[in-house]
C-alpha positions as CSV (number, residue, x, y, z in Angstrom):
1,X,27.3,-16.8,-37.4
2,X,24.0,-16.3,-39.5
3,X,23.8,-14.2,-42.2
4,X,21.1,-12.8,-40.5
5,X,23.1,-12.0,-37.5
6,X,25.6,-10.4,-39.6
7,X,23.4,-8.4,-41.1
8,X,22.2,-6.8,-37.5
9,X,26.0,-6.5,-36.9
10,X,26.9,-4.7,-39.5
11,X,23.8,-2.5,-39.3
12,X,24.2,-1.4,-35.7
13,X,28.4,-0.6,-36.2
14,X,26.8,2.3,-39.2
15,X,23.9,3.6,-36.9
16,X,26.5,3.5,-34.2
17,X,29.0,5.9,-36.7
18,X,25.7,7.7,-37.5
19,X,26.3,6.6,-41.0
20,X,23.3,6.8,-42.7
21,X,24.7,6.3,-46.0
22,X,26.7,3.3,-45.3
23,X,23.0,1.6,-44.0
24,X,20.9,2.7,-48.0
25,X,22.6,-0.4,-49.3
26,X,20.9,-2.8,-46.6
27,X,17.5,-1.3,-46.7
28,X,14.9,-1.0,-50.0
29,X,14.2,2.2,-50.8
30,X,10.9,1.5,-49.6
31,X,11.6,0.5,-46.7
32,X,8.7,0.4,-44.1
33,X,9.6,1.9,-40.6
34,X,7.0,2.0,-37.8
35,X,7.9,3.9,-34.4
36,X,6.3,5.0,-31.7
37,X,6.6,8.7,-33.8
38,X,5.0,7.4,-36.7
39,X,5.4,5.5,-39.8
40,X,7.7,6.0,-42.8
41,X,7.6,4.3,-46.4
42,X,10.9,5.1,-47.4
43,X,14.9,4.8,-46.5
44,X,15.0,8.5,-46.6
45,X,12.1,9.1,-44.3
46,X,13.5,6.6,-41.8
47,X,17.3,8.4,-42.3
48,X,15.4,11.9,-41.4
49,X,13.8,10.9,-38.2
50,X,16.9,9.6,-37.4
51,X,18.7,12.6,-37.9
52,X,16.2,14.4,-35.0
53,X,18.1,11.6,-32.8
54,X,21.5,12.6,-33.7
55,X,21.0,16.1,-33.6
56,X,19.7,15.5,-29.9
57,X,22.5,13.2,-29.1
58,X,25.7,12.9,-30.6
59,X,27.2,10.7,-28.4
60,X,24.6,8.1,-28.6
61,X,24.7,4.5,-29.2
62,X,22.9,0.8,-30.1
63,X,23.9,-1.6,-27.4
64,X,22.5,-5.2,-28.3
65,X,21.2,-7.2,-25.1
66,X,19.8,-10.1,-27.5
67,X,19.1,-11.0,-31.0
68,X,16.3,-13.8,-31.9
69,X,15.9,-15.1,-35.4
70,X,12.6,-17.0,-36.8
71,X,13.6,-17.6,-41.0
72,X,13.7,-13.7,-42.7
73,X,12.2,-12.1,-39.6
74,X,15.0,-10.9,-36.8
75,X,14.4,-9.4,-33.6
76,X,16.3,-6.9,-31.9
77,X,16.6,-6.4,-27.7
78,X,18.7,-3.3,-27.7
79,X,19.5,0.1,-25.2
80,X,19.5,3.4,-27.2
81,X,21.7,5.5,-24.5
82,X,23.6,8.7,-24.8
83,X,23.1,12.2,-23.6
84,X,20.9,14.9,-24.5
85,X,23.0,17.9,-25.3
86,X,21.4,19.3,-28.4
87,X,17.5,20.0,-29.3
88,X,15.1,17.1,-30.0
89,X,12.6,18.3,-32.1
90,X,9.3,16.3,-32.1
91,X,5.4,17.7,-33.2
92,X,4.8,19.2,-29.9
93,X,7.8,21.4,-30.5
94,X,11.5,21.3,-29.7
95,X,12.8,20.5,-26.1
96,X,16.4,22.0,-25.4
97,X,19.1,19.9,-24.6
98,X,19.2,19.1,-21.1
99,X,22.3,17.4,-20.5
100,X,20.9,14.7,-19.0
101,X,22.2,10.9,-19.8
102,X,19.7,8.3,-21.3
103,X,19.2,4.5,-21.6
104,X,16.1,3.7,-23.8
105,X,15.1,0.0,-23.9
106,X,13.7,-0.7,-27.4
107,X,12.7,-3.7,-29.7
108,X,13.8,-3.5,-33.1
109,X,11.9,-6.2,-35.5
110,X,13.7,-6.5,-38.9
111,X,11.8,-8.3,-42.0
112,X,14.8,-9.5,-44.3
113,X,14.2,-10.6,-48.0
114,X,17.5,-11.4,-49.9
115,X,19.3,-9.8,-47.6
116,X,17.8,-6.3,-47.4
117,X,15.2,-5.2,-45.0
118,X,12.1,-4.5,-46.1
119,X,9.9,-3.3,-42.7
120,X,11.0,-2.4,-40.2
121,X,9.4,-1.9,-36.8
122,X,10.9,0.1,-33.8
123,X,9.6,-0.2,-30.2
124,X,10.2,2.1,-27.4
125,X,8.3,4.1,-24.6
126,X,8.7,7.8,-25.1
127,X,7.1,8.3,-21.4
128,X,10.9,6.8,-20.8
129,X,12.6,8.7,-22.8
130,X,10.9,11.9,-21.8
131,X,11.8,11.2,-17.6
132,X,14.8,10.5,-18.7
133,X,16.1,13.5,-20.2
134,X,13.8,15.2,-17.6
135,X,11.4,16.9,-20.0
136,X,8.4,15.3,-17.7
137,X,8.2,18.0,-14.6
């Protein structure tokens, strides 16, 4: 197994404990994240937005379908899934928990240098999420 692959390993068994903390060490503190809800330049502001996440869904979870690597850049196939029992807050205001279940497809694209990751792109389609959890109608 790669180094790199380990690193994805040991990176989704933390976000899967929602252990924030235990993921600072693998990430510089200036960390570039793009998502789909808009782009952060530091560990901490990528640990907030995912703190929305967990709020909305406790009980969710990475699943990894595949894993591709091309020298210090790893690609991620994943599901985000879980169930929305708490609020999701997001710029157009906070939906209430719905109860509904959820499996997100999403691309996660790491950029490694000496081990840490230093941006960080996240892909997913929140039209998805949104049907999903029912907040479309």
């Amino acid at each position: 197994m790669s180094a790199n692959t380990e690193f994805i390993k040991t990176v989704h068994k933390h976000l899967n404990a929602w252990d924030m903390e235990g993921l600072r060490p693998y990430f510089a503190d200036d960390v570039e994240t793009q998502t789909p809800g808009g782009t952060f330049h530091s560990f901490d502001g990528w640990k907030a937005m995912s703190e929305v996440f967990q709020t909305a869904s406790p009980d969710s979870h990475h699943e990894l379908a595949r894993l591709f690597e091309d020298g210090d850049t790893v690609m991620v196939e994943g599901i985000y899934a879980g169930t929305h029992t708490g609020p999701l807050a997001s710029e157009a205001g906070t939906l209430a928990a719905s109860g509904n279940a959820f499996a997100l497809p999403y691309v996660d694209l790491f950029q490694l240098r000496d081990g840490v990751c230093v941006s960080h792109r996240v892909y997913w389609d929140h039209v998805t999420l949104m049907g999903q959890i029912g907040a479309l109608g």
